[in-house]
C-alpha positions in Angstrom: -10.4 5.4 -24.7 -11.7 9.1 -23.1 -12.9 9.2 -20.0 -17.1 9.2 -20.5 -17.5 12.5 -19.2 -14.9 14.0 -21.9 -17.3 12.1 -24.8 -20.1 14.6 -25.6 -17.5 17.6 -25.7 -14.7 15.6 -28.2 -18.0 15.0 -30.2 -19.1 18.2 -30.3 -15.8 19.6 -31.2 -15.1 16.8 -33.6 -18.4 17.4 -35.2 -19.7 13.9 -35.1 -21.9 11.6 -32.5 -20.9 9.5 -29.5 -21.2 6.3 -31.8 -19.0 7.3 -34.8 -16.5 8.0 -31.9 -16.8 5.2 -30.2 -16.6 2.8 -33.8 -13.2 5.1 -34.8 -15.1 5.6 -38.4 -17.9 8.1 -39.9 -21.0 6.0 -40.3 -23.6 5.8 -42.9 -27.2 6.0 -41.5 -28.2 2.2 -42.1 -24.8 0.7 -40.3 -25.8 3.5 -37.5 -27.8 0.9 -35.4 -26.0 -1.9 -36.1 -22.8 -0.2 -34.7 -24.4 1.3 -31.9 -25.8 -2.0 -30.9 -22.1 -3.7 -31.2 -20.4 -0.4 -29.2 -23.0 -0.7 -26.4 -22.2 -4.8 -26.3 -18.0 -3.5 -26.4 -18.4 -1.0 -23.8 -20.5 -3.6 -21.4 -17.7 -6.0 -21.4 -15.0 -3.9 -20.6 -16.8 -2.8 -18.0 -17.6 -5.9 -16.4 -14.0 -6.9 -16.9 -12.6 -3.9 -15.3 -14.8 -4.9 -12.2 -14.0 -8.5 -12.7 -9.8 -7.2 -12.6 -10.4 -5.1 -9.6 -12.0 -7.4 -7.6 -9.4 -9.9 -8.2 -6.9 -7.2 -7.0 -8.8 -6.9 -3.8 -8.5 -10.4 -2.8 -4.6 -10.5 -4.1 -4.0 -7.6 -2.0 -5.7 -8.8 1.3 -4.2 -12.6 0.8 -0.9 -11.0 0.6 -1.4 -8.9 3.7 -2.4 -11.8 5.6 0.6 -13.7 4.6 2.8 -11.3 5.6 1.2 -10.8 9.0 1.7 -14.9 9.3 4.9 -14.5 8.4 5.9 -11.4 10.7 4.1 -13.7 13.6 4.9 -17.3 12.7 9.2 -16.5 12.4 9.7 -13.9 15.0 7.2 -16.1 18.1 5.8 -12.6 18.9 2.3 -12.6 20.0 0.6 -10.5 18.4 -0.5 -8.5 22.0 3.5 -7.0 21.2 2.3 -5.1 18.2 -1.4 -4.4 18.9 -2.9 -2.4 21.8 -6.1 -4.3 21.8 -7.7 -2.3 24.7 -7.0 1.1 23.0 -8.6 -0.1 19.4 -11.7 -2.1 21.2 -12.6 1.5 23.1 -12.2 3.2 19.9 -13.9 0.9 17.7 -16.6 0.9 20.8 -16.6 4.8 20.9 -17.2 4.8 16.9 -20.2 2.5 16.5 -21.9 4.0 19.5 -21.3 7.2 18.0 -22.6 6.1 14.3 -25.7 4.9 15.6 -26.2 7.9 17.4 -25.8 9.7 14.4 -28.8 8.4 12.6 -26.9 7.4 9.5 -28.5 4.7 7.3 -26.8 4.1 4.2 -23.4 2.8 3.8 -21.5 5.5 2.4 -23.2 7.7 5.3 -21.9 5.5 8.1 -18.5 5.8 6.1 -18.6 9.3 6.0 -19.5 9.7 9.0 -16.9 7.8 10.5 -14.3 9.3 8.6 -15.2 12.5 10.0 -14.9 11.1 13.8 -12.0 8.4 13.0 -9.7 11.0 14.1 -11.5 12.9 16.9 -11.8 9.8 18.8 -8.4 8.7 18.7 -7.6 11.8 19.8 -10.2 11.3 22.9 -8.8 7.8 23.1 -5.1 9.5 23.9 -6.9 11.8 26.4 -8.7 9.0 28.2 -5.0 7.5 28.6 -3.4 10.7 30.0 -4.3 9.9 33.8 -2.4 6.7 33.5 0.3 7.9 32.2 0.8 10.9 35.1 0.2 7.9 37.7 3.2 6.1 36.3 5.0 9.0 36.8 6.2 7.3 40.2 8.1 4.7 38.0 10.1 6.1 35.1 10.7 3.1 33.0 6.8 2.5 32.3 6.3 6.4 31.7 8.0 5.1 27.8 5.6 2.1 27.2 2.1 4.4 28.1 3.4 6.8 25.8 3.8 4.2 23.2 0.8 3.3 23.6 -1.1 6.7 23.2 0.8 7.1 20.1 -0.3 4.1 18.7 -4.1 4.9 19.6 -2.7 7.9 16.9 -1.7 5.8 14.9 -4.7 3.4 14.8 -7.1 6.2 13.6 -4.7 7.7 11.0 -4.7 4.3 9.7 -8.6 4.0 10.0 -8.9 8.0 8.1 -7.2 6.5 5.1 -8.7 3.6 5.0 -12.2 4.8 5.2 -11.2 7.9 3.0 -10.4 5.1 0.5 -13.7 3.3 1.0 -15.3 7.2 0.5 -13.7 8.1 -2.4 -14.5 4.5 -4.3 -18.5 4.6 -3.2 -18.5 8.3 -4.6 -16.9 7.2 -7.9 -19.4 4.7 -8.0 -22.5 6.7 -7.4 -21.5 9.1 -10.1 -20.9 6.5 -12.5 -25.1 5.5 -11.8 
């Protein structure tokens, strides 16, 4: 099946309308609503079960995820404070939603646009904020490593959130041009 923005020109050069393409078969003018009818009903339900598929992806995807983050947890005894820099990500996720509803974005896909244009920014502010702490351990070489860790992760944190919410982006976009 074409994509439905390559329909109207394959009919055009094929010299016949979207329905006779869609039904595989010139039609005569009486079947003409009949098979439009049944096409419409065809294309409906592949529809809905290509959202009904992706949803069930979705929720595959994020009970694996959390299964393996059990796992990683529940077998090694790590707390999780051992992989996560909570302080970094709480000032960054604080820095963000101040800054979105500064922003005067309303809709959803503005706040997500708007946050994937300051994701980055702010983690890079984040890293700044952490610079004094890491010239005052300069007195004790072996915590100079762990502060620089941890400025790299604050990186790391809103790379992770620019894909994420580039994702979200490109999805909502795909969906608005599809109504």
């Amino acid at each position: 099946m074409p994509d439905i923005a390559y329909l109207s020109p394959l009919c055009e050069v094929l010299d016949i309308n979207v329905n006779e393409l869609l039904s595989g078969e010139k039609l005569p003018s009486e079947e003409y609503l009949g098979k439009a009818e049944e096409n419409m009903k065809h294309l409906m339900q592949e529809n809905q079960n290509n959202k009904n598929a992706g949803r069930w992806q979705g929720l595959v995807g994020i009970a694996l995820l959390a299964v393996a983050v059990f796992l990683t947890f529940s077998l090694s005894q790590a707390k999780i404070g051992w992989y996560v820099d909570c302080p970094s990500l709480i000032l960054m996720v604080c820095i963000c939603v101040a800054c979105v509803f500064f922003s005067g974005s309303r809709t959803k896909y503005e706040v997500v646009h708007f946050l994937r244009k300051i994701v980055l920014p702010v983690g890079l502010l984040v890293m700044t904020i952490m610079v004094p702490g890491v010239i005052y351990m300069l007195s004790d070489p072996s915590t100079i490593g762990p502060e620089i860790v941890v400025m790299v992760l604050t990186l790391l944190y809103a790379s992770a959130a620019y894909l994420v919410l580039y994702i979200i982006e490109t999805r909502m976009e795909r969906r608005r041009k599809q109504n």
